[in-house]
Legacy VTK file of the C-alpha trace (Angstrom):
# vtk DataFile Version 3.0
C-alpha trace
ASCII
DATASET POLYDATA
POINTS 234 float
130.621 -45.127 39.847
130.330 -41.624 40.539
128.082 -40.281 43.058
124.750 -38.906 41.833
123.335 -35.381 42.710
120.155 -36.483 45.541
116.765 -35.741 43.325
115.021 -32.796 43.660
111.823 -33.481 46.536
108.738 -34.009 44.606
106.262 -31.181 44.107
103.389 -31.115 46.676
99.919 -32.709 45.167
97.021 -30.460 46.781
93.652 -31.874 46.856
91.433 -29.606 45.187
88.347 -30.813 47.504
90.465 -29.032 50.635
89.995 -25.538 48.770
86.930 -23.331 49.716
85.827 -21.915 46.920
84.023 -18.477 47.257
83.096 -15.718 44.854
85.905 -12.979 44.621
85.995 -10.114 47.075
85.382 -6.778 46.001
87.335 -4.582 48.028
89.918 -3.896 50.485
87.287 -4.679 53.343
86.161 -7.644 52.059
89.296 -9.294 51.540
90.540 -8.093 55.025
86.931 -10.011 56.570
87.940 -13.004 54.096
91.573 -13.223 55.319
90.351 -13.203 58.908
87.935 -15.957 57.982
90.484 -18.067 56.474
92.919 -17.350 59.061
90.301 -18.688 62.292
89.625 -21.770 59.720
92.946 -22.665 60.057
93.863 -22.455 63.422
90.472 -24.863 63.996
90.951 -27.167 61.417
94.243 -27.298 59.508
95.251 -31.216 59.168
98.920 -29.915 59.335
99.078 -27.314 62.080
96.563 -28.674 64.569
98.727 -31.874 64.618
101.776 -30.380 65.268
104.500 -30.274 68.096
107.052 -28.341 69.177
106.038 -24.769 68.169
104.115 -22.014 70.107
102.536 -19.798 68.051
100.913 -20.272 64.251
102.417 -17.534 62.024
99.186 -16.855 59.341
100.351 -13.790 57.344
100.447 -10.186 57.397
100.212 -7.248 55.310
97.620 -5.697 53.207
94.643 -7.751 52.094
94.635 -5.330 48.525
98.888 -5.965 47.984
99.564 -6.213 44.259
102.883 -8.489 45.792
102.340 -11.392 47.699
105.978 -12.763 49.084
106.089 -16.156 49.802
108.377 -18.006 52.400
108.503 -21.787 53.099
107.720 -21.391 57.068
108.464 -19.609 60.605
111.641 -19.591 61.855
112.136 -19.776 65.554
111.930 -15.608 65.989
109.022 -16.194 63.781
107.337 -19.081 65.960
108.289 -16.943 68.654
106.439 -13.632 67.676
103.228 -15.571 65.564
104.461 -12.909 62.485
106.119 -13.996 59.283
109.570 -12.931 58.366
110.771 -11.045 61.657
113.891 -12.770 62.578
117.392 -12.152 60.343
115.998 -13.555 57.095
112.652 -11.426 57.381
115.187 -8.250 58.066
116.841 -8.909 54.716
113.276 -9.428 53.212
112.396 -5.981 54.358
115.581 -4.512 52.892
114.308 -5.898 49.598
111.024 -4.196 49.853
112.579 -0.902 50.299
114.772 -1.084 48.143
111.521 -1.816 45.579
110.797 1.564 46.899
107.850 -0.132 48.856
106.476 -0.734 52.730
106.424 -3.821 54.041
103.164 -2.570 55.058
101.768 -2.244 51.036
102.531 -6.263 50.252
101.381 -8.974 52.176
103.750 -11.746 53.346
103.064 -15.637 53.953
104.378 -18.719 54.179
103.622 -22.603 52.970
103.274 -24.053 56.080
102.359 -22.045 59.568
104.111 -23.355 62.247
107.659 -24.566 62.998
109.093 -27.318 61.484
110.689 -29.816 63.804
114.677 -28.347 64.095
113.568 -25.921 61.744
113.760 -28.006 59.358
112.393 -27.455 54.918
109.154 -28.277 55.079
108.420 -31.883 53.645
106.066 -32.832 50.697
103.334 -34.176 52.807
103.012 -31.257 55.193
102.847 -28.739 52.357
99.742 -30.952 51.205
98.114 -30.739 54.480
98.607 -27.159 55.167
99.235 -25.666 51.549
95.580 -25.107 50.434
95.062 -22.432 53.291
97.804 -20.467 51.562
96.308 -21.208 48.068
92.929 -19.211 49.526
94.744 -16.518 51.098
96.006 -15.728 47.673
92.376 -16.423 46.317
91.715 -13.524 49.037
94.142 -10.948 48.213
94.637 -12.132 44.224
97.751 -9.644 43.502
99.271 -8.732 40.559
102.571 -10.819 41.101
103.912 -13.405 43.354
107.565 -13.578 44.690
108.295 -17.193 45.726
111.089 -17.371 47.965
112.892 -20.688 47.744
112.093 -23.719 46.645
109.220 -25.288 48.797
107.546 -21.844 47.745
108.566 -22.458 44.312
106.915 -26.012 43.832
103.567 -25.129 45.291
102.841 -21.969 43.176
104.191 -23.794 40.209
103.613 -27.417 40.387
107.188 -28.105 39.375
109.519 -30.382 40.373
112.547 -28.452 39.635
114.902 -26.672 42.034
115.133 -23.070 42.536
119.027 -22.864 40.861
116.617 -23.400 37.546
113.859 -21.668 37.904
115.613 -18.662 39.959
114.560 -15.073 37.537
112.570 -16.992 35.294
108.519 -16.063 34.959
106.380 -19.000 36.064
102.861 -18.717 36.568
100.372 -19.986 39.216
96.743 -21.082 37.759
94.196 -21.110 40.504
92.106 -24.050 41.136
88.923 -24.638 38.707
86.004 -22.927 39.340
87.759 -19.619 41.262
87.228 -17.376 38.706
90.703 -15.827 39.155
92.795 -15.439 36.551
96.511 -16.738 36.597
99.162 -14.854 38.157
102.739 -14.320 37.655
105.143 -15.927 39.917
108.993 -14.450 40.205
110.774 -17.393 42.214
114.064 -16.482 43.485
116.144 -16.829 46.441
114.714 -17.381 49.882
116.344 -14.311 52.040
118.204 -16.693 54.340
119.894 -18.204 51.472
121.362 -14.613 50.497
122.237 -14.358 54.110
123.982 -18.022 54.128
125.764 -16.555 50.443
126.145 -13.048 50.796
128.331 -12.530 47.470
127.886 -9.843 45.192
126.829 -12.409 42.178
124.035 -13.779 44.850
122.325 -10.226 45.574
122.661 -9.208 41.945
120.710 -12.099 40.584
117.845 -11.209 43.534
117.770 -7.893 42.999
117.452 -8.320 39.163
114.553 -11.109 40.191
112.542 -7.826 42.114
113.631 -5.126 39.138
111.273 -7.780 36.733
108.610 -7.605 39.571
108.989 -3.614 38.995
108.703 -3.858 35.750
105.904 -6.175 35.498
103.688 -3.274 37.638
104.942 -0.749 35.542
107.037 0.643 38.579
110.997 2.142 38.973
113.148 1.131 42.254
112.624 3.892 45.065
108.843 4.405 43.857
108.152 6.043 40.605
106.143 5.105 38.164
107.451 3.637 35.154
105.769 5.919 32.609
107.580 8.591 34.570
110.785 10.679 33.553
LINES 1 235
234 0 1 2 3 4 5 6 7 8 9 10 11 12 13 14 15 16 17 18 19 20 21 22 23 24 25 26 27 28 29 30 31 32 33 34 35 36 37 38 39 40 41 42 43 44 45 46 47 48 49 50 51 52 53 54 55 56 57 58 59 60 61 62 63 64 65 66 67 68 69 70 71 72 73 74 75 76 77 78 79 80 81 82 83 84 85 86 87 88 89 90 91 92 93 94 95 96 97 98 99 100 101 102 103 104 105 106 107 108 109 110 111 112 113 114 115 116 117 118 119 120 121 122 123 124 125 126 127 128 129 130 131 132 133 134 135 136 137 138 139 140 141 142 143 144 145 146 147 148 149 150 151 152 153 154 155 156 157 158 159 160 161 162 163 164 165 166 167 168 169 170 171 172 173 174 175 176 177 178 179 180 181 182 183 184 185 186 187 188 189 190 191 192 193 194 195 196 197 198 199 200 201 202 203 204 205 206 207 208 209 210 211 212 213 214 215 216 217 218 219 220 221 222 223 224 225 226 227 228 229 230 231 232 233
């Protein structure tokens, strides 16, 4: 009999009950004071992160709290750990190289990951620890509620999206993320596509194409051109 293909991990199952629910922010400030919050809840009281060995620095997020993009990874790296900031080490150079070429700053999204610490060996994050640490990253969107979401990879992938298929599938295809009951926040459009360390691992011409067509949707989405005009411009 012929070997069969290992199945795809199971999407994580977040308990709704681990989700603070608060009325939307209104502005810039007070998603910045909400973010802050969120972040200081975490470090206290995450079942995931304050149980966890072998890294030396949680990595919360970063960017602005008002980004109509929120780019999500699946966790630190070891430059990453290092540092306590998301996407710094090769794979977050590549991610930046993305942004520009959207004709954006890193500085105008804001960039997260799934889980906040280091995996043991750096390992993809496992079903169990995206359920203990994933609803901090569903309130930090609740915080900044963007226009679009760029998952990057596939533990990013199945938490947005609930799904339970790989990223191959889903890669350049619109999903959509539905907030928990009772946020009051409507549902948001998710781009998955490759995570940048996968481009880096497969750094073909057919691989970048099909990620930079993935961000040219996100452009289009917001009504925006590559290199920073607006769409409804000549």
């Amino acid at each position: 009999m012929a070997p069969q293909p290992a199945a795809e991990p199971r999407a994580p199952r977040l308990d709704p009950s681990a989700i603070v629910l608060l009325p939307a922010p209104q502005d810039a400030d007070e998603k910045a004071a909400r973010l802050d919050e969120i972040r200081e809840r975490h470090a206290a009281t995450c079942p995931h992160c304050t149980r966890a060995r072998g890294h030396r620095n949680m990595v919360f997020g970063e960017g602005s709290p008002d980004a109509e993009i929120v780019f999500i990874g699946e966790a630190p790296g070891e430059t990453e750990d290092e540092l306590g900031r998301p996407f710094v080490g090769p794979a977050g150079q590549k991610l930046d190289e993305m942004i520009r070429a959207m004709g954006l700053r890193r500085e105008d999204t804001y960039i997260a990951n799934v889980l906040k610490t280091l995996p043991p060996d750096n390992r993809t994050p496992l079903p169990d620890e995206v359920e203990r640490c994933g609803p901090f990253l569903i309130e930090q969107l609740l915080a900044i509620r963007p226009k679009a979401i760029v998952a990057l990879g596939g533990p990013a992938t199945k938490l947005v999206t609930g799904t339970d298929q790989g990223i191959t599938r889903l890669r350049g295809t619109w999903q959509s993320w539905t907030p928990p009951a009772g946020s009051g926040c409507p549902a948001i459009p998710v781009m998955p596509t490759y995570h940048p360390s996968y481009v880096l691992r497969n750094y073909t011409p057919k691989v970048r194409g099909e990620v930079w067509g993935d961000l040219k949707r996100v452009l289009e989405l917001l009504g925006r051109r590559p290199g920073g005009a607006n769409a409804s411009e000549s």
